[in-house]
RONUMI-876705 format. One record per residue: residue in three letters; x, y, z of N, C-alpha, C in turn. Coordinates in steps of 0.1 Angstrom, whole numbers, padded with zeros to 4 digits. Example, Ala and Ser with C-alpha at 12.3 -4.5 7.8 and 13.67 -1.06 7.14 Angstrom:
2
+------+-------+-------+-------+-------+-------+-------+-------+-------+-------+
! rest !  n.px !  n.py !  n.pz ! ca.px ! ca.py ! ca.pz !  c.px !  c.py !  c.pz !
+------+-------+-------+-------+-------+-------+-------+-------+-------+-------+
!  ALA !  0132 ! -0057 !  0078 !  0123 ! -0045 !  0078 !  0132 ! -0033 !  0078 !
!  SER !  0128 ! -0022 !  0071 !  0137 ! -0011 !  0071 !  0129 !  0000 !  0079 !
+------+-------+-------+-------+-------+-------+-------+-------+-------+-------+
***
This chain:
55
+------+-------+-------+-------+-------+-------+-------+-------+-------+-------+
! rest !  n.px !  n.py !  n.pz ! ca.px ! ca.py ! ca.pz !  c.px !  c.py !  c.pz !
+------+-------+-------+-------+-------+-------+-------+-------+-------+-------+
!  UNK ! -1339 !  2220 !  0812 ! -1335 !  2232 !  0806 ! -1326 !  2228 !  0794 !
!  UNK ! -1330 !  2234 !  0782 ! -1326 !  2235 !  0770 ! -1310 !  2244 !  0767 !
!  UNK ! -1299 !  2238 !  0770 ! -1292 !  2251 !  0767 ! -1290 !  2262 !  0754 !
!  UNK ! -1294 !  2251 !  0746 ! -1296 !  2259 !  0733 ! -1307 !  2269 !  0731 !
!  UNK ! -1316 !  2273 !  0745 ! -1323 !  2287 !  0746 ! -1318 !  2297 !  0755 !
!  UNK ! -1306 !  2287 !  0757 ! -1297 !  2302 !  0769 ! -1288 !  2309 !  0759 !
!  UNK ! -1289 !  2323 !  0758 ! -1280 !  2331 !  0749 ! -1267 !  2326 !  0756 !
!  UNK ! -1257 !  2332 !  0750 ! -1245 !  2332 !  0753 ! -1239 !  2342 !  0757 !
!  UNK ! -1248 !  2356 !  0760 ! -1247 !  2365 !  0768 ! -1250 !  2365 !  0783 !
!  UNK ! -1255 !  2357 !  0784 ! -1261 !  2349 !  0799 ! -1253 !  2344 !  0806 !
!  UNK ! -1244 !  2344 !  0816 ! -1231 !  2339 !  0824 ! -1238 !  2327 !  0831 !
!  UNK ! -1232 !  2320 !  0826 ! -1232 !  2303 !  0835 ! -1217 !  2301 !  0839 !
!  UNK ! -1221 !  2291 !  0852 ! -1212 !  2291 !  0858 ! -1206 !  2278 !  0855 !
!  UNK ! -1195 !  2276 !  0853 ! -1184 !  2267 !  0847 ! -1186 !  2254 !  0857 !
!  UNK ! -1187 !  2243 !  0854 ! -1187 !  2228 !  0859 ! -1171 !  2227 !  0860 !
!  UNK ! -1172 !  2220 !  0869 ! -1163 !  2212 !  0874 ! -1157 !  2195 !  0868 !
!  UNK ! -1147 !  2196 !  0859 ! -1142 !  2183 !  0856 ! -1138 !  2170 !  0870 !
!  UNK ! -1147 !  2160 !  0871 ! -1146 !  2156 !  0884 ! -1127 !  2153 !  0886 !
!  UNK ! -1124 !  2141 !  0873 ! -1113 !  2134 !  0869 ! -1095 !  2147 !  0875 !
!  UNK ! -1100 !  2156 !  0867 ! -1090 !  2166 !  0868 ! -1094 !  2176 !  0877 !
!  UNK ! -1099 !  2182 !  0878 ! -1107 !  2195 !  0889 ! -1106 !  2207 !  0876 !
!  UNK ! -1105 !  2206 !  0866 ! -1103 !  2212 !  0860 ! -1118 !  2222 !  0854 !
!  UNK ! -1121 !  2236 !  0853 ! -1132 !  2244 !  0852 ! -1133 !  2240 !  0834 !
!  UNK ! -1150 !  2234 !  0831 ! -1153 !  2232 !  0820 ! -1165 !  2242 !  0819 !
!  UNK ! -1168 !  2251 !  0798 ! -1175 !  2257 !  0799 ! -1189 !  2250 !  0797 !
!  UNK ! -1199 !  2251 !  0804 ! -1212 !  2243 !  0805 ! -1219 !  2243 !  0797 !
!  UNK ! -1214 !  2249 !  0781 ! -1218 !  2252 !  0766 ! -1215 !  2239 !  0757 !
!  UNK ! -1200 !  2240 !  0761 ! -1192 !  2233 !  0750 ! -1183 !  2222 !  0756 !
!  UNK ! -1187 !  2221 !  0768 ! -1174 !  2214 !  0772 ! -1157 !  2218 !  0773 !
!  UNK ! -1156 !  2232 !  0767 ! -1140 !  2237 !  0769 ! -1139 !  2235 !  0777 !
!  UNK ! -1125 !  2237 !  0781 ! -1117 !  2240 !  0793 ! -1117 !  2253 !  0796 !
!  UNK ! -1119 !  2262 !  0806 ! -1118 !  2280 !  0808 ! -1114 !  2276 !  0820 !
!  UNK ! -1105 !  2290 !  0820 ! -1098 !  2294 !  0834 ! -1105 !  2308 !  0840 !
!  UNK ! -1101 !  2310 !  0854 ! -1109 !  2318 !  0857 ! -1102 !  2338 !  0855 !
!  UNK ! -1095 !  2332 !  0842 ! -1093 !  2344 !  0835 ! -1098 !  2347 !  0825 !
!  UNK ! -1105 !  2341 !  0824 ! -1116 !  2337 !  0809 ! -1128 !  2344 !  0809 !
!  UNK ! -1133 !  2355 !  0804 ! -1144 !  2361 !  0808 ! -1157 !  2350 !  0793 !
!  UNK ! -1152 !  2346 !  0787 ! -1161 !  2341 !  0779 ! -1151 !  2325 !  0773 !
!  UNK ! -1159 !  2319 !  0768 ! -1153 !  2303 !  0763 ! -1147 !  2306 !  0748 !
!  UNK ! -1133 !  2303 !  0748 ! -1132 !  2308 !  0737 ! -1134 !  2303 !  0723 !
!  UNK ! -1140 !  2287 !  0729 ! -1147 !  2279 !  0716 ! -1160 !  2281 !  0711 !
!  UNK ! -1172 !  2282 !  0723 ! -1184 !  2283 !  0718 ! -1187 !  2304 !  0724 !
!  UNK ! -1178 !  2315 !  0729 ! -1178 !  2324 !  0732 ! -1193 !  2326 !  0743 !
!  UNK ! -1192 !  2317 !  0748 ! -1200 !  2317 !  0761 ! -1196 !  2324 !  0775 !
!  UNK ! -1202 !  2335 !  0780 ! -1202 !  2342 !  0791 ! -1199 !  2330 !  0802 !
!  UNK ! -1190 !  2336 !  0808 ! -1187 !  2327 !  0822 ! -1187 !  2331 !  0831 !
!  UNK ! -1195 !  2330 !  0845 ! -1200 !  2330 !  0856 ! -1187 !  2328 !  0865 !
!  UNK ! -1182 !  2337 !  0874 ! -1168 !  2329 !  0885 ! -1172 !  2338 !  0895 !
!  UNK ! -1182 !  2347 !  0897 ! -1184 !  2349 !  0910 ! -1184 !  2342 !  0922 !
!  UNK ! -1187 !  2330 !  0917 ! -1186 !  2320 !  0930 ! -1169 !  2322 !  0938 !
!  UNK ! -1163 !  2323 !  0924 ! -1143 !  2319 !  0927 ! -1140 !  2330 !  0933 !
!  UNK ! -1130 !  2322 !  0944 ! -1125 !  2336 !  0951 ! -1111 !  2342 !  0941 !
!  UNK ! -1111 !  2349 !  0934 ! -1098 !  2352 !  0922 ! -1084 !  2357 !  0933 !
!  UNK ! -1086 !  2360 !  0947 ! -1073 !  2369 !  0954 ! -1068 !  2353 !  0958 !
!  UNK ! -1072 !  2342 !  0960 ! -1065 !  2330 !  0968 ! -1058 !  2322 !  0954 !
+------+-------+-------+-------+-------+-------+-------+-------+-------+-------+
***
């Protein structure tokens, strides 16, 4: 899969930095948190349905 044919309207779900545990966007490599509804470097949709946001 090409990511450069995934729009950026398209919500992908953020990887996982192994080193830090830290949420990377799967665009650009930012950093996003799960207050982040888009990356604010490459403005990529982010996916956190998986995250539970109440814990």
């Amino acid at each position: 899969m090409d990511i450069k044919n995934i729009s950026i309207d398209f919500p992908l779900v953020p990887y996982i930095e192994l080193d830090g545990g830290y949420a990377m966007c799967f665009r650009c490599g930012n950093e996003v948190t799960p207050m982040q509804n888009k990356c604010s470097k490459c403005h990529q949709l982010q996916d956190w349905s998986w995250f539970n946001k109440d814990n």
